[in-house]
C-alpha positions in Angstrom: -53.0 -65.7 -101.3 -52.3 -69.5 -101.2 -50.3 -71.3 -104.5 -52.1 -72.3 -106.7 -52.2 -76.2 -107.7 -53.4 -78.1 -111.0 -55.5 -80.9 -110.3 -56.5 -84.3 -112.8 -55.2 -86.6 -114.3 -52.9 -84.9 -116.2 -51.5 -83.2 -114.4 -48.6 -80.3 -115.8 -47.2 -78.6 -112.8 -44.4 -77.0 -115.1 -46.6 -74.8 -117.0 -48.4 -72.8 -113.8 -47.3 -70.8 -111.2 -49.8 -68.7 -109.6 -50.9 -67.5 -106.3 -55.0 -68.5 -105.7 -57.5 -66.4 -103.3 -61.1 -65.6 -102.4 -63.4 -62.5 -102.7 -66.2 -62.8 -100.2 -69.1 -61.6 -101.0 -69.6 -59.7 -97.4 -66.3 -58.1 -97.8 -66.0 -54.7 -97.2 -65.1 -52.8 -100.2 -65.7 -55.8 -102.7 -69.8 -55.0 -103.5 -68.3 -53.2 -106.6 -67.4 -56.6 -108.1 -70.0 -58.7 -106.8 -72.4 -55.8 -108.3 -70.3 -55.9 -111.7 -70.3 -59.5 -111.9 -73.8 -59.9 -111.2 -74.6 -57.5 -114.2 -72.7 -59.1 -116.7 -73.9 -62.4 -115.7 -77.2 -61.4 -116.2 -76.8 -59.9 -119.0 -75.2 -62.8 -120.8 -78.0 -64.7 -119.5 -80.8 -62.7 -120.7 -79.0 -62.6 -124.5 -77.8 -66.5 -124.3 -79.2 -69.1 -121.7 -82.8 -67.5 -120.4 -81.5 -69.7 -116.7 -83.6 -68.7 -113.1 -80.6 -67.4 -111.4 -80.5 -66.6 -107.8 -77.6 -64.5 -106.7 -74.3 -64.7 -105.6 -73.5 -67.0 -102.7 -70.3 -68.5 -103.2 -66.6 -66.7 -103.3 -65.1 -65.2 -106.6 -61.6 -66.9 -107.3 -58.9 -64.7 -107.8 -55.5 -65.8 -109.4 -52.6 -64.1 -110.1 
């Protein structure tokens, strides 16, 4: 994990400390949360927004 940064205009570096990293999607272990995500989303998506989604291809952001 990297620290995390706020970025903008305004930015307020006193109010956030955190430690930023990646999920990758061919990770070993990590199809559990790419399958989760994925079910949620569409799910959401069926109920709310009716979008064409195609998958996952980018990271998931995890911050702690």
């Amino acid at each position: 994990m990297e620290s995390g940064h706020v970025e903008g205009e305004d930015e307020e570096t006193s109010n956030r400390r955190c430690k930023v990293g990646w999920i990758i999607p061919t990770t070993p272990g990590a199809e559990w949360i790419f399958d989760k995500t994925k079910f949620l989303v569409n799910e959401a998506n069926q109920k709310y927004y009716r979008s064409d989604l195609f998958g996952f291809t980018e990271r998931l952001q995890i911050t702690r």
